[in-house]
N, C-alpha and C positions, 0 to 999 in steps of 0.2 A: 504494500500500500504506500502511496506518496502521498505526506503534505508538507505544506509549507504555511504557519501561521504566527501570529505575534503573540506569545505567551501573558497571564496578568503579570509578570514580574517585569513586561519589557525588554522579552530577550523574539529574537529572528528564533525560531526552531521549524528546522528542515526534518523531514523523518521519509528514508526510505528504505527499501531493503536493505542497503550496507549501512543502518543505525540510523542514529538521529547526528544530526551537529546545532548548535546552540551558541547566535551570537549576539550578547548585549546590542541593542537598541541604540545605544551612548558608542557606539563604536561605529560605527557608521559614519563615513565620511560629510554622503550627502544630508540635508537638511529636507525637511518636508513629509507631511504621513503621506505622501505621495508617490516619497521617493521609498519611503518604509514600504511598500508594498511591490515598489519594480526593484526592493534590493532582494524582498523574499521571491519573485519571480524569479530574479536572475540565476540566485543560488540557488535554487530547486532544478532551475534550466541545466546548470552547470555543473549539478551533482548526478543528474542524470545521465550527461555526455561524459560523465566519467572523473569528472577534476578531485582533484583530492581535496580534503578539508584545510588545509593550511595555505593552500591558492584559494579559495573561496572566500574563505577569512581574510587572506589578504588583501584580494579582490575589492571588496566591500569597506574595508578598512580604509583604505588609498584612495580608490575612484574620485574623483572630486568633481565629476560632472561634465557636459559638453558648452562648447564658447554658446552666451548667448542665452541660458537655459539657468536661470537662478546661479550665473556666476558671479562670485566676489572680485572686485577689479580695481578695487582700493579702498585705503581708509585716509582719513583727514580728518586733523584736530575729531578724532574720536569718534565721526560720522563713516559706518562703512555704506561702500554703493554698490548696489549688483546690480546685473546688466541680465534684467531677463526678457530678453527686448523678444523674443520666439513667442512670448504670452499673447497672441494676437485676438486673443476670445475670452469671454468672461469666467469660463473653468480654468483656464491657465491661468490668468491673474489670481482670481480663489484661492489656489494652490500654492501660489506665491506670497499672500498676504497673509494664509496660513503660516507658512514655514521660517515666517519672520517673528520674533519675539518682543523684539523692542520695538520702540513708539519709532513711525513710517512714515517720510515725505515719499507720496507713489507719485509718480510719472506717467499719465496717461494718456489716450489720444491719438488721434490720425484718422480714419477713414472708416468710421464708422460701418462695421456688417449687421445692424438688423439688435444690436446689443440691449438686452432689458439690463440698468443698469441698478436696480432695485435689488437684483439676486447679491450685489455686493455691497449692498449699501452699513449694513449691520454690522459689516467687518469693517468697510472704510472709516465706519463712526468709532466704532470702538478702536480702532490702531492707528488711522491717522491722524497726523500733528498737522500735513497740509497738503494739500493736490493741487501738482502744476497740470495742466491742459494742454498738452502740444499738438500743436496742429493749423489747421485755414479756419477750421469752422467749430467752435466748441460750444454753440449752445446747446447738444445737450448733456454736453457732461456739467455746463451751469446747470439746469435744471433740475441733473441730478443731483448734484451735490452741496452748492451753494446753500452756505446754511448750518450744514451737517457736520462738518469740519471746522475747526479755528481760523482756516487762512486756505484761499484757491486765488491761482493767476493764471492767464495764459501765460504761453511762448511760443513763437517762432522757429526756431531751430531748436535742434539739440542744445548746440552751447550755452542757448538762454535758459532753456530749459535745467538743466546743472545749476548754471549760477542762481538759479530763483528756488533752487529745493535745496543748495546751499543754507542760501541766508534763511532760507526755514528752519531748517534743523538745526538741533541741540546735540552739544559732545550725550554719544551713546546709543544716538539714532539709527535710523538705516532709508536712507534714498534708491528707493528701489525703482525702476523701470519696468514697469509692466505695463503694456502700453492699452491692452486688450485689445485693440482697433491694428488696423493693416497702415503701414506708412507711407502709399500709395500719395499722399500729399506734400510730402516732406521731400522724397528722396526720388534720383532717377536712379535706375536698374540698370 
């Protein structure tokens, strides 16, 4: 029998015919119960094609994610930024606004697909400190949000975009880019 599930202590436990292996939660490179759940996919994947247990563990230990995808890409006077710019839909920003802990200037915006921005608003309120708007056209991420937060501004570019979730943030923050929206307005291809 195979599975692969999160134990109440907090631990990955993998179980298949060659035993179980069992790895703390807190060992886990990536962030996110999102990622908690494609680390027990992978090593069930990977215990299956044969890999031993001290490559799995490893594995999972190390991995630190792909460019683009809830990546860390600095810190400054105490504010880290990730670049999870791949978020182009309202489940991916979710996912990301989850797997963040501290108080969050999010970076949203671009070209709108059809987005109910309601399914995020609970979490904006409770974790954001302020929302920049990037993009040509942001009234309805005003509509959404204005109000519900401390502090929202547009931007124009990226760069503005950075410097205005800057001066939001407070040493211990996290400026994160999840944009939910395609950037079809911003950038050529």
């Amino acid at each position: 029998e195979l599975k692969g599930r999160l134990t109440a202590d907090g631990q990955i436990c993998i179980e298949t015919p060659r035993g179980t292996l069992r790895i703390p939660r807190t060992a886990l490179a990536l962030r996110g119960t999102h990622n908690l759940y494609n680390s027990i996919a992978a090593a069930t994947a990977a215990r299956l094609a044969g890999a031993d247990d001290a490559s799995i563990r490893r594995g999972l230990e190390t991995f630190r994610g792909v460019e683009h995808r809830l990546e860390p890409v600095a810190r400054v006077a105490d504010v880290e930024y990730i670049n999870d710019s791949k978020a182009t839909n309202i489940d991916s920003c979710r996912y990301a606004l989850q797997s963040v802990e501290t108080p969050i200037v999010l970076i949203l915006g671009g070209t709108d697909k059809g987005n109910d921005y309601g399914e995020i608003e609970a979490m904006v309120r409770a974790k954001a400190r302020g929302l920049v708007f990037l993009g040509v056209d942001n009234r309805k991420l005003h509509a959404a949000f204005d109000g519900k937060v401390p502090a929202t501004c547009d931007a124009r570019s990226m760069a503005e975009a950075i410097a205005q979730a800057a001066r939001m943030a407070r040493p211990g923050d996290t400026v994160l880019l999840s944009p939910c929206c395609a950037s079809f307005d911003l950038f050529r291809n």
